[in-house]
Biopython code that builds the backbone (N, CA, C, O; Angstrom):
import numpy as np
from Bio.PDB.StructureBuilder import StructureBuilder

atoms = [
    (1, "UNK", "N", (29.764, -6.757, 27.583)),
    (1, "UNK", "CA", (28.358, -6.492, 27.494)),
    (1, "UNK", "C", (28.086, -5.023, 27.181)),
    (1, "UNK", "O", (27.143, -4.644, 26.486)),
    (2, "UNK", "N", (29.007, -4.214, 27.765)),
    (2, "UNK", "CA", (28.665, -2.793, 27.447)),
    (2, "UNK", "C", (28.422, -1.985, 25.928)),
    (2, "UNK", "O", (27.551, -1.186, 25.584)),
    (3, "UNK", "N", (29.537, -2.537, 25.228)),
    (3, "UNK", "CA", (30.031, -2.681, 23.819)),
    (3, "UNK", "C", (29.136, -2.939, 22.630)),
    (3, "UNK", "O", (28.972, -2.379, 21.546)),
    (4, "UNK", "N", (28.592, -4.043, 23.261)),
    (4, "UNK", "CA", (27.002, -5.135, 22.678)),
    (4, "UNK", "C", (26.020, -4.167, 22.827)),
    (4, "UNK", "O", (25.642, -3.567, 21.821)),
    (5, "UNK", "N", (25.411, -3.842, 24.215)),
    (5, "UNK", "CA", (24.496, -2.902, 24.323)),
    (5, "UNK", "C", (24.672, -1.974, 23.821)),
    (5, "UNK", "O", (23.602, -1.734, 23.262)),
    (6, "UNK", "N", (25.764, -0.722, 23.473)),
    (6, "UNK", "CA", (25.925, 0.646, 22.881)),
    (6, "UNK", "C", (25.691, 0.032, 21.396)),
    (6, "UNK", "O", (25.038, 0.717, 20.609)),
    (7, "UNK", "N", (26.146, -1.112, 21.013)),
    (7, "UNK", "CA", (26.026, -1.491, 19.384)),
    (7, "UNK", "C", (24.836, -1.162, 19.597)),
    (7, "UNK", "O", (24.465, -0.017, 19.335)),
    (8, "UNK", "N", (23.897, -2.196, 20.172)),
    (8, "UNK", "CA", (22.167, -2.673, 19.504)),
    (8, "UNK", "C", (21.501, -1.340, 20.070)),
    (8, "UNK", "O", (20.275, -1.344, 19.968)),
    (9, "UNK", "N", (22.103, -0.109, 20.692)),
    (9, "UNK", "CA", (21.696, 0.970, 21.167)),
    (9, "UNK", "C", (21.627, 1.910, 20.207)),
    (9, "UNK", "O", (20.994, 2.934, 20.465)),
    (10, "UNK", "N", (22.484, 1.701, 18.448)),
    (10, "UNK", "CA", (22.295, 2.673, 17.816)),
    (10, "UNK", "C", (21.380, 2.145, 16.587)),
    (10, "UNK", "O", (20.862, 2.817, 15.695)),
    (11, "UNK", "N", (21.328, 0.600, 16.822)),
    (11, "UNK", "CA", (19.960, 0.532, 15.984)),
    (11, "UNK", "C", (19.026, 1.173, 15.807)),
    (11, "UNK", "O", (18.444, 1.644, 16.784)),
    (12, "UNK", "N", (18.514, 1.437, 14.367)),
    (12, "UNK", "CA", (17.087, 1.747, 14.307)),
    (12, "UNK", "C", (16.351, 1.129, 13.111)),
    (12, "UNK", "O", (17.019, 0.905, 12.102)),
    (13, "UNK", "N", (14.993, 0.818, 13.119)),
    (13, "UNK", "CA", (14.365, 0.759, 11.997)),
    (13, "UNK", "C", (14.540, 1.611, 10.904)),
    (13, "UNK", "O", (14.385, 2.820, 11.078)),
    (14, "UNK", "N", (14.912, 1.063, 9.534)),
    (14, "UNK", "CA", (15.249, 2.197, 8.627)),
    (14, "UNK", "C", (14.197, 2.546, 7.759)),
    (14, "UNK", "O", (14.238, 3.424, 6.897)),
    (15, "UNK", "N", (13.252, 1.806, 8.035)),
    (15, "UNK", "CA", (11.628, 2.156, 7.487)),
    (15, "UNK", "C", (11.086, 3.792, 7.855)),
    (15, "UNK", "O", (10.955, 4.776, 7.127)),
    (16, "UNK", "N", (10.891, 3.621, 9.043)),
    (16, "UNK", "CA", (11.032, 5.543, 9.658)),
    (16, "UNK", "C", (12.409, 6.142, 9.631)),
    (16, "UNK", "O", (13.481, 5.759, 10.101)),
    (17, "UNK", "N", (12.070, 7.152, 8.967)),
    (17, "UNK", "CA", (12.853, 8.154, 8.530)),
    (17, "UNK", "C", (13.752, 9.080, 9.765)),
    (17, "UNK", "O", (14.785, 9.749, 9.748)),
    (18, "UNK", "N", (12.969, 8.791, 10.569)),
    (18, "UNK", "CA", (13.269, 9.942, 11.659)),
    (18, "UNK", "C", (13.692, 9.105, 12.374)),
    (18, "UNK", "O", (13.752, 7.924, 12.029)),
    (19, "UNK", "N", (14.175, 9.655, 13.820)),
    (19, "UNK", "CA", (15.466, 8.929, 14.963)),
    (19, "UNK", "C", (14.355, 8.544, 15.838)),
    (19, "UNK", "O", (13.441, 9.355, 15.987)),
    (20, "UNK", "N", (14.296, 6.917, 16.697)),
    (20, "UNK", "CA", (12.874, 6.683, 17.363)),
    (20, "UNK", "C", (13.484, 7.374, 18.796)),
    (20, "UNK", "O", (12.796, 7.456, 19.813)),
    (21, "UNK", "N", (14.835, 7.838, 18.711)),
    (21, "UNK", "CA", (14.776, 8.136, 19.909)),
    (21, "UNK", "C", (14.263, 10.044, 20.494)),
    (21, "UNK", "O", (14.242, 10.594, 21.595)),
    (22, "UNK", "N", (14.002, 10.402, 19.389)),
    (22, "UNK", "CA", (13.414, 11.839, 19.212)),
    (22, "UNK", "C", (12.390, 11.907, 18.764)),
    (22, "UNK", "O", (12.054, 13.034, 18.400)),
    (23, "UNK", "N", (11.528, 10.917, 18.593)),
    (23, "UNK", "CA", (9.898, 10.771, 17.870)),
    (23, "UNK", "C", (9.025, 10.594, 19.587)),
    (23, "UNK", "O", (9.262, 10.120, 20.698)),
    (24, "UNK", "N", (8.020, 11.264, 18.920)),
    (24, "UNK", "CA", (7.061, 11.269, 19.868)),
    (24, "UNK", "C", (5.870, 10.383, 19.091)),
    (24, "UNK", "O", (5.854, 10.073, 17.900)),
    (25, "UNK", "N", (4.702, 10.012, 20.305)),
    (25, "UNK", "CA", (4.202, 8.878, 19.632)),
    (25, "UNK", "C", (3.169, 9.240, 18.496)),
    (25, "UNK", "O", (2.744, 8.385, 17.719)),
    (26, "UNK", "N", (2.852, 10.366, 18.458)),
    (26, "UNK", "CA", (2.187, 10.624, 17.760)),
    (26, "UNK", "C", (2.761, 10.916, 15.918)),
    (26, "UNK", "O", (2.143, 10.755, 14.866)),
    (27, "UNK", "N", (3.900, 11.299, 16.136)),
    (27, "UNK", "CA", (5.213, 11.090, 15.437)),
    (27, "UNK", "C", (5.080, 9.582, 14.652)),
    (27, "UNK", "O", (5.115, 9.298, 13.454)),
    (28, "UNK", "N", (4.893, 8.663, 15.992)),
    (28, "UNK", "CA", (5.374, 7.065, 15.241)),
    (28, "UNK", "C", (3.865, 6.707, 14.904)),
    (28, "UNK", "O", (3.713, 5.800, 14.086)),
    (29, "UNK", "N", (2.889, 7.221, 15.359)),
    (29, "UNK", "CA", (1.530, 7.098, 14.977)),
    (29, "UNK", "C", (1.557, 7.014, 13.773)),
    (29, "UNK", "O", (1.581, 5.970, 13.122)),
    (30, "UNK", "N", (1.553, 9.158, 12.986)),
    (30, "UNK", "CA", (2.017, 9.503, 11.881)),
    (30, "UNK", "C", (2.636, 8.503, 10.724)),
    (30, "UNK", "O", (2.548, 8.249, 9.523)),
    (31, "UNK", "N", (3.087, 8.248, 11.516)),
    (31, "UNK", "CA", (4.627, 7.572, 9.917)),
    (31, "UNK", "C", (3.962, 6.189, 9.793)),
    (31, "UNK", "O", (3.939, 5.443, 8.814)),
    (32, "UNK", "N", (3.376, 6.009, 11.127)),
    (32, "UNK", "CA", (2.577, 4.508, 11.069)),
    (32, "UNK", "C", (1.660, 4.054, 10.067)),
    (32, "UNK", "O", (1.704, 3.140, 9.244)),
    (33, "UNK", "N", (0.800, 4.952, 10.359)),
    (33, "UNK", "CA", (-0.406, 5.163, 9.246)),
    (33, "UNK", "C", (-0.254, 5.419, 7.698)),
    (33, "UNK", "O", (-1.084, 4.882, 6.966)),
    (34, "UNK", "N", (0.970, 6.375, 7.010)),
    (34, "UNK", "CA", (1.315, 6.723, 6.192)),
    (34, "UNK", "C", (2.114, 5.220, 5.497)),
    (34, "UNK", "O", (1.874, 4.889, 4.335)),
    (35, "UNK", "N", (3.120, 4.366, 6.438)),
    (35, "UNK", "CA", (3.478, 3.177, 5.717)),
    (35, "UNK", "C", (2.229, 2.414, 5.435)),
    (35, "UNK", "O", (1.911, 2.025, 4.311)),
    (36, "UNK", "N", (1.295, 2.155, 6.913)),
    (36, "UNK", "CA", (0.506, 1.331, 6.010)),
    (36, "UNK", "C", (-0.322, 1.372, 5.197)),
    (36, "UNK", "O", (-0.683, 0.235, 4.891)),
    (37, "UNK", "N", (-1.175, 2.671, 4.308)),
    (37, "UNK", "CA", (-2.100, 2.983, 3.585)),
    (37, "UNK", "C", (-1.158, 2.690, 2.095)),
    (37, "UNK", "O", (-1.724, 2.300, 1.074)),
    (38, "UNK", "N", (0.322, 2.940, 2.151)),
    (38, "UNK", "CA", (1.173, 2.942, 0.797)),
    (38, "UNK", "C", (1.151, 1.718, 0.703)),
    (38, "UNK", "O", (0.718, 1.227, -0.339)),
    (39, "UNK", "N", (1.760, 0.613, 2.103)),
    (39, "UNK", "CA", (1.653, -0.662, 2.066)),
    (39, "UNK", "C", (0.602, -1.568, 1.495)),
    (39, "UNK", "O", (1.000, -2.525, 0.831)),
    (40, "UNK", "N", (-0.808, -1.380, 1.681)),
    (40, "UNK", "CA", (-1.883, -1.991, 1.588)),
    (40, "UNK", "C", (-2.170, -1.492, -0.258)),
    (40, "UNK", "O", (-2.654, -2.189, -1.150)),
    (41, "UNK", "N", (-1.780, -0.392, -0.312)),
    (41, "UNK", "CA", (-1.726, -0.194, -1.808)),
    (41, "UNK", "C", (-1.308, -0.801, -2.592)),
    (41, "UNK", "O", (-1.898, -1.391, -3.497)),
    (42, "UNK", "N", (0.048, -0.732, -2.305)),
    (42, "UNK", "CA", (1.420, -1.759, -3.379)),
    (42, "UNK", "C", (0.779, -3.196, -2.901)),
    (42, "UNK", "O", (0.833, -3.769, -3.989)),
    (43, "UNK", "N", (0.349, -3.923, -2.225)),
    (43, "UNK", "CA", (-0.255, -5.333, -1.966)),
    (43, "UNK", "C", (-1.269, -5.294, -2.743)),
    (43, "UNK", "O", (-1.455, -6.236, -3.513)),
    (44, "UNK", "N", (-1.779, -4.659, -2.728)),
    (44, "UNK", "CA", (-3.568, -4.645, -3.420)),
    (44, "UNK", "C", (-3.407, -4.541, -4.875)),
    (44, "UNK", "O", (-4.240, -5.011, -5.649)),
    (45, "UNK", "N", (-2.420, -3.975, -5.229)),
    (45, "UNK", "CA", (-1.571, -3.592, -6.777)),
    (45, "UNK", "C", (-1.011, -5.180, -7.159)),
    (45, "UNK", "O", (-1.711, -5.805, -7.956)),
    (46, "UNK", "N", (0.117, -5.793, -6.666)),
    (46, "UNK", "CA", (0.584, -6.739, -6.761)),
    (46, "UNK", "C", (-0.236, -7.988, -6.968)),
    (46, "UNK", "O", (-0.011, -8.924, -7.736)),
    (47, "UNK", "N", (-1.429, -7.776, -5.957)),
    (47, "UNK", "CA", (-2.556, -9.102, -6.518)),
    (47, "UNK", "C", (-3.320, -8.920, -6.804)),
    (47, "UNK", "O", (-4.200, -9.635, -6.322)),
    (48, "UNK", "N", (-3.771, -7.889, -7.782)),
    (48, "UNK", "CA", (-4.873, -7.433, -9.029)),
    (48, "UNK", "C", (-3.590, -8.052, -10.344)),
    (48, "UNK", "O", (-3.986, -8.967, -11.066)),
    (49, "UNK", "N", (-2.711, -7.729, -10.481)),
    (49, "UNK", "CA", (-1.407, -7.610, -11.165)),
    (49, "UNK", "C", (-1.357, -9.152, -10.966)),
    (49, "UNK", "O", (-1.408, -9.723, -12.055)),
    (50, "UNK", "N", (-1.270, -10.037, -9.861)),
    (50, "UNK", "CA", (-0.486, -11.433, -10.094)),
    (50, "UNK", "C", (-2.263, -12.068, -10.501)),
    (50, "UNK", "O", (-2.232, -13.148, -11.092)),
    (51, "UNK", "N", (-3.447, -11.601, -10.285)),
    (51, "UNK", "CA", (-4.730, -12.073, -10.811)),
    (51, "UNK", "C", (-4.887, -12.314, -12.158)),
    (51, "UNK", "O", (-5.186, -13.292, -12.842)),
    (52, "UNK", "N", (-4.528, -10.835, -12.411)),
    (52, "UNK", "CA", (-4.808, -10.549, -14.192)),
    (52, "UNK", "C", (-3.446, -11.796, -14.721)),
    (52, "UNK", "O", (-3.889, -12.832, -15.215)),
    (53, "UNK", "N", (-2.362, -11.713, -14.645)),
    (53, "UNK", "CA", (-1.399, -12.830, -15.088)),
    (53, "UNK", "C", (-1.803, -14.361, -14.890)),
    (53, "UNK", "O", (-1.565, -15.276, -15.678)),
    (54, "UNK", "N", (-2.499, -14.445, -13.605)),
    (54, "UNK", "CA", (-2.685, -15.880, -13.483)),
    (54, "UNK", "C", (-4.182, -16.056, -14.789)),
    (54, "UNK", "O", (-4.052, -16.732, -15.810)),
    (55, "UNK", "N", (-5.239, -15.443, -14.500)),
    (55, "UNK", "CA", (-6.238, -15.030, -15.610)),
    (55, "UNK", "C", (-5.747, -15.277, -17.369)),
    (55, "UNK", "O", (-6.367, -15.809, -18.290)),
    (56, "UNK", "N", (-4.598, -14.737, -17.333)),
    (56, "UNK", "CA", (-3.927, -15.053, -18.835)),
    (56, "UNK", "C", (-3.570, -16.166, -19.247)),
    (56, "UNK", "O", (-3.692, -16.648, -20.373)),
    (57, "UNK", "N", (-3.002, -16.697, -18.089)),
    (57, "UNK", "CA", (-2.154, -18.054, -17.987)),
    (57, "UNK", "C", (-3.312, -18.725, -18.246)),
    (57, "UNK", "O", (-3.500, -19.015, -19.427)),
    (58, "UNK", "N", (-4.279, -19.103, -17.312)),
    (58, "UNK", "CA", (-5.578, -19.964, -17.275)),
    (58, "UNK", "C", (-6.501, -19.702, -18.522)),
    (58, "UNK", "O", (-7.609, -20.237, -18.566)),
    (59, "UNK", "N", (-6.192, -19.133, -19.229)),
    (59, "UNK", "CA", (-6.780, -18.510, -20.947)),
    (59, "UNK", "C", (-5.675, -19.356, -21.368)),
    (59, "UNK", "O", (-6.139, -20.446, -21.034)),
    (60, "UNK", "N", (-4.962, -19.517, -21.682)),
    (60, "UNK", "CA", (-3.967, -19.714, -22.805)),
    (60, "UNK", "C", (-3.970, -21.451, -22.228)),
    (60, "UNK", "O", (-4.151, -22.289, -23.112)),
    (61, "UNK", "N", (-3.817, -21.848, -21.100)),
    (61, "UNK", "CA", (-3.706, -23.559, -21.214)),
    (61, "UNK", "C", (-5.448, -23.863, -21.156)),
    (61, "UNK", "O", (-5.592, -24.811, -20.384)),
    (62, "UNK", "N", (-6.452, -23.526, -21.547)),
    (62, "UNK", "CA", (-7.635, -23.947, -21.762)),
    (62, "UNK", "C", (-7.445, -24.872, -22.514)),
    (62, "UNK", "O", (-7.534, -26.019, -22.077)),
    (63, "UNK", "N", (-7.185, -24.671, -23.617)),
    (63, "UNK", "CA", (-7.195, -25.735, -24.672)),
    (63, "UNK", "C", (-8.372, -25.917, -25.723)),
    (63, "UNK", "O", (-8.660, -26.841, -26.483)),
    (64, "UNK", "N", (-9.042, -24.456, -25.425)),
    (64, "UNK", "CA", (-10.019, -24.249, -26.411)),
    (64, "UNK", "C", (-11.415, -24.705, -25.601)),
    (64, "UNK", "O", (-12.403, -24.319, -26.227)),
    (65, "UNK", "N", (-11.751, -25.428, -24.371)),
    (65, "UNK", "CA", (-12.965, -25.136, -23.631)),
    (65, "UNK", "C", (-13.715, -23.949, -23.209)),
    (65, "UNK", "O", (-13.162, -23.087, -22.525)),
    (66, "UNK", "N", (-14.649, -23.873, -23.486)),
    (66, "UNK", "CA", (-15.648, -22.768, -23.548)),
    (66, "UNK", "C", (-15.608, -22.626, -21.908)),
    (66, "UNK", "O", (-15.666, -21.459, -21.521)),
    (67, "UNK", "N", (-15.555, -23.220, -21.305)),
    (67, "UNK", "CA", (-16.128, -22.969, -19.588)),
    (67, "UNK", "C", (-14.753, -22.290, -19.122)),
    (67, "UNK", "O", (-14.506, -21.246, -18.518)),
    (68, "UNK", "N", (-13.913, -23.381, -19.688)),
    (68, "UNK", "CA", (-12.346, -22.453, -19.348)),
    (68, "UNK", "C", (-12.022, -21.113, -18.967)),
    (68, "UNK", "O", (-11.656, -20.556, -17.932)),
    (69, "UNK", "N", (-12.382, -20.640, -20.640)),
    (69, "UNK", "CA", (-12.120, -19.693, -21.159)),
    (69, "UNK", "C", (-12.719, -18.360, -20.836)),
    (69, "UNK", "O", (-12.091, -17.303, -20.766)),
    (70, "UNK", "N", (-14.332, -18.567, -20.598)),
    (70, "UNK", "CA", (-14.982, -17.899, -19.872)),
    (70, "UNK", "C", (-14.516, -17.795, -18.533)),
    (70, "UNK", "O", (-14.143, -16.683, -18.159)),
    (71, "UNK", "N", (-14.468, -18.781, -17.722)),
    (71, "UNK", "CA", (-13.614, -18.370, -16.241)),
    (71, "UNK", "C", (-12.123, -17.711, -16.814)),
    (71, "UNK", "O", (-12.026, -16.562, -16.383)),
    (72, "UNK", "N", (-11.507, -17.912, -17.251)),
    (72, "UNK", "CA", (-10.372, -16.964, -17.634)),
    (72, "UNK", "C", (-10.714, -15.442, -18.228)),
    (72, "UNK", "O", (-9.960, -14.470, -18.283)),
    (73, "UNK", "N", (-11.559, -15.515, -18.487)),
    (73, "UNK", "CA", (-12.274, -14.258, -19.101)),
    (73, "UNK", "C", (-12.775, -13.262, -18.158)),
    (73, "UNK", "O", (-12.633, -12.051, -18.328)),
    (74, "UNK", "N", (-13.404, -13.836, -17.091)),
    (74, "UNK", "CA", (-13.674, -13.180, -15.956)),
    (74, "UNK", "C", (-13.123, -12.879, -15.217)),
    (74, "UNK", "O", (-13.272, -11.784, -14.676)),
    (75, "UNK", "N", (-12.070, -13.918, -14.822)),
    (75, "UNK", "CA", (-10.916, -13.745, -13.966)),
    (75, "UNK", "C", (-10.009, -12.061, -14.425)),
    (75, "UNK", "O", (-9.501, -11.395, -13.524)),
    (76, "UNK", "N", (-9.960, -11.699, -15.586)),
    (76, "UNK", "CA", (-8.972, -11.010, -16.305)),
    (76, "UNK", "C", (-10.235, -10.259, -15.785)),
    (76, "UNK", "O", (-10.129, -9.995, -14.588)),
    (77, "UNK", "N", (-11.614, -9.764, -16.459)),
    (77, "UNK", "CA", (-12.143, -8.540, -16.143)),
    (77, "UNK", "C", (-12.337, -7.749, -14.665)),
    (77, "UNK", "O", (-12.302, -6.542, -14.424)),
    (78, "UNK", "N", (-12.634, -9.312, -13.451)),
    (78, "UNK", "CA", (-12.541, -9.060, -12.189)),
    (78, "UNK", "C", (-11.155, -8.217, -12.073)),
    (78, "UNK", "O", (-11.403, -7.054, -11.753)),
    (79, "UNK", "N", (-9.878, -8.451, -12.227)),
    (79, "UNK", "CA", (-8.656, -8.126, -12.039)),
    (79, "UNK", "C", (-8.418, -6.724, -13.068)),
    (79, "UNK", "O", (-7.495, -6.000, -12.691)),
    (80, "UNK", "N", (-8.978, -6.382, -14.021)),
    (80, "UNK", "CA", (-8.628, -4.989, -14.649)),
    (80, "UNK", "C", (-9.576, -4.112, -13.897)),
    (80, "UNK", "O", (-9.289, -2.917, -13.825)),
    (81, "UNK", "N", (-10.969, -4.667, -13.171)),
    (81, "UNK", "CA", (-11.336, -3.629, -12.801)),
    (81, "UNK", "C", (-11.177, -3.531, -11.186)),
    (81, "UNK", "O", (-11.222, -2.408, -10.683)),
    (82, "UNK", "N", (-11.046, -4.338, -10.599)),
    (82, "UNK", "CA", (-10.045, -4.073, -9.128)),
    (82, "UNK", "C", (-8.622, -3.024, -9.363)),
    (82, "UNK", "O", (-8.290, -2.060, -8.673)),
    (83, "UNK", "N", (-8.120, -3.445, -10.264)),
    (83, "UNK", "CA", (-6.709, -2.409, -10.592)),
    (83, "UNK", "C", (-7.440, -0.733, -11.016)),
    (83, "UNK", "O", (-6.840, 0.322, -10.807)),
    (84, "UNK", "N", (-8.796, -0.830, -11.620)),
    (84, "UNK", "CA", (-9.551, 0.498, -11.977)),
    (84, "UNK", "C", (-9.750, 0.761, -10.773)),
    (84, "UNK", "O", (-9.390, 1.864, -10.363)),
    (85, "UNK", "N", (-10.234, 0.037, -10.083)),
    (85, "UNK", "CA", (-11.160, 0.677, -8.555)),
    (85, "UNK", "C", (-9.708, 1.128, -8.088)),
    (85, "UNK", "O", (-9.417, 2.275, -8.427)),
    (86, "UNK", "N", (-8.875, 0.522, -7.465)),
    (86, "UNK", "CA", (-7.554, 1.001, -6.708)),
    (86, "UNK", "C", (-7.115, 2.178, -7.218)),
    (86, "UNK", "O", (-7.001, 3.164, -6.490)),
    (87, "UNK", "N", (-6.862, 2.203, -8.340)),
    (87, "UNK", "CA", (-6.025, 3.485, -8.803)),
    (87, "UNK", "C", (-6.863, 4.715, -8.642)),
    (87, "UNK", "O", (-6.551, 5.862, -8.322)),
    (88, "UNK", "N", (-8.044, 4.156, -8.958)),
    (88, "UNK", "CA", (-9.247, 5.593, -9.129)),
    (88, "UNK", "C", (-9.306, 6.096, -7.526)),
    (88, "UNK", "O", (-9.125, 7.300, -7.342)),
    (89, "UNK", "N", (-9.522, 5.340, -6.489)),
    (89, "UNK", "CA", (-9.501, 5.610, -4.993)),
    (89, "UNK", "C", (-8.421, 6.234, -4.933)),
    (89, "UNK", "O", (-8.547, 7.277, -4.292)),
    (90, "UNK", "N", (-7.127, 6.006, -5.429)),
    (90, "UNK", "CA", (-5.960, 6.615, -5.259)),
    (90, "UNK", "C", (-5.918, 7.799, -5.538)),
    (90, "UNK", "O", (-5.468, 8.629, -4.747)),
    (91, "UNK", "N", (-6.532, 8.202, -7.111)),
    (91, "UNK", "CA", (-6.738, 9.334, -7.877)),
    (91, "UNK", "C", (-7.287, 10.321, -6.948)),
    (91, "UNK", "O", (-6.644, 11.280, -6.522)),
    (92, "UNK", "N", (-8.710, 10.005, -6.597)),
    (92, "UNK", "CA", (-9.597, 10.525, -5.613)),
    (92, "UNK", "C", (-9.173, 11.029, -4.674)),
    (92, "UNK", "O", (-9.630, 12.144, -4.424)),
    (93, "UNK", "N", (-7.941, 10.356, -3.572)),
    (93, "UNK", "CA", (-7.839, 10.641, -2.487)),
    (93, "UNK", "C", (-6.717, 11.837, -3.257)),
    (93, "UNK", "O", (-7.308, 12.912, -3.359)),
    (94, "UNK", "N", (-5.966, 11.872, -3.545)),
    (94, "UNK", "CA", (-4.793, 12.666, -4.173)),
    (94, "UNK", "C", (-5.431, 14.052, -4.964)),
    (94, "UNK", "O", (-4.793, 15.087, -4.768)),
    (95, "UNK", "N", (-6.812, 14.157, -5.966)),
    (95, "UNK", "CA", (-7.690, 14.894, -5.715)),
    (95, "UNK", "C", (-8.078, 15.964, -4.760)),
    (95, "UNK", "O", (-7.915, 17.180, -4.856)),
    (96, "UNK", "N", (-8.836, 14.986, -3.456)),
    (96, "UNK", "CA", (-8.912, 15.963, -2.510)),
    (96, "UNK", "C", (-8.025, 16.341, -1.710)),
    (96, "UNK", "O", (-8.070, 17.350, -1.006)),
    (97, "UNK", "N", (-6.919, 15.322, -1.793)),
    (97, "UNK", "CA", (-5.645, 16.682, -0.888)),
    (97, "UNK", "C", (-5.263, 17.493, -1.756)),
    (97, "UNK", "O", (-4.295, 18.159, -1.391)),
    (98, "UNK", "N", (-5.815, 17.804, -3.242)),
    (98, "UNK", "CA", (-4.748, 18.821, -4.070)),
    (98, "UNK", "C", (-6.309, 20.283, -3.644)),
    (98, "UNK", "O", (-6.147, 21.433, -3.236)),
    (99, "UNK", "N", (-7.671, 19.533, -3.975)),
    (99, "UNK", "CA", (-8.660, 20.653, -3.947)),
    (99, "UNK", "C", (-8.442, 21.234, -2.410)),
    (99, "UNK", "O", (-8.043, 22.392, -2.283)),
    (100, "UNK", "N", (-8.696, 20.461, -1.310)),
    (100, "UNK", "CA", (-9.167, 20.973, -0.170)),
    (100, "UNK", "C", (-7.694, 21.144, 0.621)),
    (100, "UNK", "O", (-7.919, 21.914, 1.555)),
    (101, "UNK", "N", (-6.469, 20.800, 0.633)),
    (101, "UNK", "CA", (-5.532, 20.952, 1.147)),
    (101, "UNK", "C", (-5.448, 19.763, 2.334)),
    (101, "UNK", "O", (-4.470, 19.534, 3.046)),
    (102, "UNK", "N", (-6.283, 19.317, 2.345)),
    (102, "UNK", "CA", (-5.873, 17.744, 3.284)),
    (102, "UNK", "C", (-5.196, 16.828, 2.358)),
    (102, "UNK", "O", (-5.526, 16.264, 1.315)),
    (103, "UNK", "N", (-3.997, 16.874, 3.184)),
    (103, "UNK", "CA", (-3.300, 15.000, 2.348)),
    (103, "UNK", "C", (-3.483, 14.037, 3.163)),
    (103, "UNK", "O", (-2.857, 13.951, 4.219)),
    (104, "UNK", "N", (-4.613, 12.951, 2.670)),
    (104, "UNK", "CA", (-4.663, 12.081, 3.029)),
    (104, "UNK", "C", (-3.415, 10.809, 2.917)),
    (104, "UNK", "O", (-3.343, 9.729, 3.505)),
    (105, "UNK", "N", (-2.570, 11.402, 1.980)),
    (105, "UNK", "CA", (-1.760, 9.897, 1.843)),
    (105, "UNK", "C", (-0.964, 9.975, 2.767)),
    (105, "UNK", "O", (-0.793, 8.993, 3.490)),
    (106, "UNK", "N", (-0.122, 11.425, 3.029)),
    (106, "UNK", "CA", (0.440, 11.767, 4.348)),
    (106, "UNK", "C", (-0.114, 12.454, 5.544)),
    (106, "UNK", "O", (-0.063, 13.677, 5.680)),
    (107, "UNK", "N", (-0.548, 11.791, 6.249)),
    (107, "UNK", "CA", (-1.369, 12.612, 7.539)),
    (107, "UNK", "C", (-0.882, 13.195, 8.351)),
    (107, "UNK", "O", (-0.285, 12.530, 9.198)),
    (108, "UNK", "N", (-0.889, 14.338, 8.461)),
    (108, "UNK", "CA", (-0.283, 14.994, 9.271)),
    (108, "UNK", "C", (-1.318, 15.547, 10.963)),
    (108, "UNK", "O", (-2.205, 16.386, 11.120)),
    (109, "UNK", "N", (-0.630, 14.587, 11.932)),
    (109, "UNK", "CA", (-1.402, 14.847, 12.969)),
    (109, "UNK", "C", (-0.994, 15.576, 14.161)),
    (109, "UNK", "O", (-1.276, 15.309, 15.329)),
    (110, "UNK", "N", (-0.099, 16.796, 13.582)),
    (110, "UNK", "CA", (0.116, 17.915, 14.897)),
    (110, "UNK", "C", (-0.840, 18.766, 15.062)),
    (110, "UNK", "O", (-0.899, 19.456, 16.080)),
    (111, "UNK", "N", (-1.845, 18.853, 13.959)),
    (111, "UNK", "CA", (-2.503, 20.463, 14.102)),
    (111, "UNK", "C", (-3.790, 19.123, 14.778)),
    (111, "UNK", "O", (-4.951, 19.523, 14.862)),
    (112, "UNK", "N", (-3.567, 18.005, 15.102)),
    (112, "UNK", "CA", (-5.178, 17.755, 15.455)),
    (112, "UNK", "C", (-4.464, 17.593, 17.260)),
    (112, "UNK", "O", (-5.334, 17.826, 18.098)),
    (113, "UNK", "N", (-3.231, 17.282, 17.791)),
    (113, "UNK", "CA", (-2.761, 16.733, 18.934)),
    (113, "UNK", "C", (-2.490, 18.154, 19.543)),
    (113, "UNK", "O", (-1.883, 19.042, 18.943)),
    (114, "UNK", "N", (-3.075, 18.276, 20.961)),
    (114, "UNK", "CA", (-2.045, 19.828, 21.702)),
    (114, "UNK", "C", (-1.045, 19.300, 22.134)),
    (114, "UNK", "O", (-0.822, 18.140, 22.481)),
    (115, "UNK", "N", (-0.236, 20.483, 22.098)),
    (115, "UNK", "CA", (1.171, 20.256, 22.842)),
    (115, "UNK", "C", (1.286, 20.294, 24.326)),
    (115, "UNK", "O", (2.379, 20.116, 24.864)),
]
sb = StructureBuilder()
sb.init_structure("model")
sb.init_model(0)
sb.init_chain("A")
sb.init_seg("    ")
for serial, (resi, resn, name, xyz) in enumerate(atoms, 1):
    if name == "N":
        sb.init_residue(resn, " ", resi, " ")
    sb.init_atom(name, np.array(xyz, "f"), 0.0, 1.0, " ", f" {name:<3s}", serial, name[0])
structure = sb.get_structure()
């Protein structure tokens, strides 16, 4: 049993970068927040991206119906401009951490926590 335990004792999540056994919580807060704002990005990317494809697909087996085609038509504009809105929010936020010196994509929360 000892052997077992020292194994599963040097586990760590390899998602955080840092050792959980030297992170403080504000530390795992940090890194918390930073995966999920990238996370929710690349998701939000992936199904604007699998929209606009399904949108193409549903254009091309119409078969020449007008109602079709129009819902495929929309489908594709809904989905290019969700992928506009995302990237531009992205732009924006990346913006004001370059003007004002806040990075929002990486938050850094020591100067707001006392020691």
């Amino acid at each position: 049993m000892t052997l077992l335990g020292t194994a599963l004792a040097q586990v760590f999540n390899p998602i955080f970068t840092r050792n959980p056994r030297n992170q403080t919580g504000t530390d795992f807060f940090q890194g918390f927040i930073t995966l999920a704002i990238n996370a929710i990005v690349i998701i939000a990317g992936l199904y604007f991206f699998f929209m606009l494809t399904l949108g193409g697909l549903k254009w091309l087996s119409s078969g020449g119906d007008k109602a079709q085609v129009q819902s495929a038509r929309d489908q594709i504009t809904s989905a290019l401009t969700g992928i506009v809105v995302l990237f531009s929010a992205w732009a924006v936020t990346a913006l004001i951490g370059t003007i004002f010196g806040i990075d929002l994509l990486n938050i850094d929360l020591s100067s707001v926590v006392a020691p």
